[in-house]
Structure formats: C-alpha cells, structure tokens
Backbone as CSV, one residue per row, in Angstrom:
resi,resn,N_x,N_y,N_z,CA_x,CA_y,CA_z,C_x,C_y,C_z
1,UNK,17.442,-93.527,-11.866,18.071,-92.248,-12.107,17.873,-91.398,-10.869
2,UNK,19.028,-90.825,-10.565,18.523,-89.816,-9.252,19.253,-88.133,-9.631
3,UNK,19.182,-87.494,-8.744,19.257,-85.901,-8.783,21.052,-86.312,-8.749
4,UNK,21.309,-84.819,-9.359,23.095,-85.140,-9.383,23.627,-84.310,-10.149
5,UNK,24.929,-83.877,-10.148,26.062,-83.208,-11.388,26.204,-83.558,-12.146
6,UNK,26.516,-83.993,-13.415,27.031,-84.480,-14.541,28.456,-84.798,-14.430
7,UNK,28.943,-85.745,-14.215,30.173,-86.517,-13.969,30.786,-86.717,-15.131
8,UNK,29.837,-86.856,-16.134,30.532,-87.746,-17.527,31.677,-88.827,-17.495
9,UNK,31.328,-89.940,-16.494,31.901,-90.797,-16.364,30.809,-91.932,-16.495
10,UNK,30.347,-92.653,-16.754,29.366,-93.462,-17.387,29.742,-94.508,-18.012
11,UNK,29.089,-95.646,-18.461,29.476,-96.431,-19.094,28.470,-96.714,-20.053
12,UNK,28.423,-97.166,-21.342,27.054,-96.451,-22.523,27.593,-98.378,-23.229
13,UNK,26.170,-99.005,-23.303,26.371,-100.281,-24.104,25.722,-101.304,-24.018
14,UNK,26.018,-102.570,-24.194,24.723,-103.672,-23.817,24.985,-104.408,-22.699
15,UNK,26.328,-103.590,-21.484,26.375,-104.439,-20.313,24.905,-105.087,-19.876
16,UNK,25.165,-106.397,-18.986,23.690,-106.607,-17.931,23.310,-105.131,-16.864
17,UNK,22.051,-105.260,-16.920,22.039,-104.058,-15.867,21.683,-104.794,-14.473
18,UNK,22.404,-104.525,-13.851,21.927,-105.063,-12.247,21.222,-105.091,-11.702
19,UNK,20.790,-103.755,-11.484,19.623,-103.060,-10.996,19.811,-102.358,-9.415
20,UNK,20.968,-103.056,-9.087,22.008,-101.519,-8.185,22.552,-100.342,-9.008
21,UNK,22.560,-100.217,-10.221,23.469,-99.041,-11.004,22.478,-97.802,-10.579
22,UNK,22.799,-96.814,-10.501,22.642,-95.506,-10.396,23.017,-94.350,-11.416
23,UNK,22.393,-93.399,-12.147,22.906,-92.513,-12.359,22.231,-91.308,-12.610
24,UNK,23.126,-90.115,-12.567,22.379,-88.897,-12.447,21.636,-88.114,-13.780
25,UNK,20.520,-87.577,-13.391,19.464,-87.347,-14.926,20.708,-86.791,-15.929
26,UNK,21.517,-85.623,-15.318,22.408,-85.423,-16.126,23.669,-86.009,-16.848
27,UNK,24.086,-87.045,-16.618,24.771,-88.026,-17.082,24.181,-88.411,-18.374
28,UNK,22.823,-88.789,-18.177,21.972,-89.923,-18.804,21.176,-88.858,-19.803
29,UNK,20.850,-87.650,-19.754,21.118,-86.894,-20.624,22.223,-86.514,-21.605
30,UNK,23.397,-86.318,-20.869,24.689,-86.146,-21.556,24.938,-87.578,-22.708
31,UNK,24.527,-88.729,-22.180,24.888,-89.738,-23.185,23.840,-89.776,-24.319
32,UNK,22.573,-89.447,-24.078,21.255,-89.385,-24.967,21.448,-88.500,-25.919
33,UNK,22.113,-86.919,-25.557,22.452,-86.178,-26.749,24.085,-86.883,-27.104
34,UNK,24.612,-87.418,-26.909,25.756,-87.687,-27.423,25.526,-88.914,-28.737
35,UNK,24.618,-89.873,-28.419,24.187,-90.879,-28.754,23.471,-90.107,-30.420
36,UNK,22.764,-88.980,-30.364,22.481,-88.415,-31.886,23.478,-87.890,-32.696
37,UNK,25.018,-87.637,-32.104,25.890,-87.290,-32.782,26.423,-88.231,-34.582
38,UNK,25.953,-89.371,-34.126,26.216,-90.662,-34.711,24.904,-91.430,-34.918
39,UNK,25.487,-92.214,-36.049,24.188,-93.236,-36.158,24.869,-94.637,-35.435
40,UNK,25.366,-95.085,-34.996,26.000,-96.253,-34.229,24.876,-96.966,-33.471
41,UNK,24.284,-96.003,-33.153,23.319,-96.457,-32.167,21.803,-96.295,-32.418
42,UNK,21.515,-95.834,-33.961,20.706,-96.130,-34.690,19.889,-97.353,-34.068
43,UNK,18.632,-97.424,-33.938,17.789,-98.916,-33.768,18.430,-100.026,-32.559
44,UNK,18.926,-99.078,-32.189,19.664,-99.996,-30.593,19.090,-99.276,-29.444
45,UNK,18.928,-99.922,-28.679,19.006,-99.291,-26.910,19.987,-99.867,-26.226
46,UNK,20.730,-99.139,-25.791,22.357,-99.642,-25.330,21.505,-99.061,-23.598
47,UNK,22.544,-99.502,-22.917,22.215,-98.959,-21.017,23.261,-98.387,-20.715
48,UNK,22.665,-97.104,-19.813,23.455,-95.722,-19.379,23.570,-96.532,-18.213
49,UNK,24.646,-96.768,-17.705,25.203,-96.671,-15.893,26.183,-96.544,-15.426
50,UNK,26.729,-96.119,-14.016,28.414,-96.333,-13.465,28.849,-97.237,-13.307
C-alpha cells in the first residue's frame, strides 16, 4: 500500500496477487468500507489491487 488519492478504480476479489500490485491507503479503504455495505463478503478475504 502506498500514499495516494483515491482513484476508485481497483479491482476487489480472489485474483492471484503478484506482488507488483500497488495501491493507495485510500482506495483500500474505500473498498473495506464498501465491503460492510453487504454481506457477500461475509467470512471471505477477497484482494484489493490495480
């Protein structure tokens, strides 16, 4: 995670993570409160990246 704007362009799910992905605290915030809107993601850990 690095310093940054909130883009809200992201991709939220069980892609592989690479471990080149990048994204900004605020992104990865933006998907974390989005993620309580719903139970979908109840008992899952899905991966925040671009």
């Amino acid at each position: 995670m690095t310093p940054g704007p909130m883009r809200g362009d992201y991709r939220l799910g069980f892609d592989r993570f690479n471990g080149f992905s990048r994204i900004s605290f605020a992104d990865c915030a933006h998907a974390m409160l989005a993620m309580l809107e719903g139970d979908c993601w109840l008992h899952r850990a899905p991966i925040v990246q671009y």
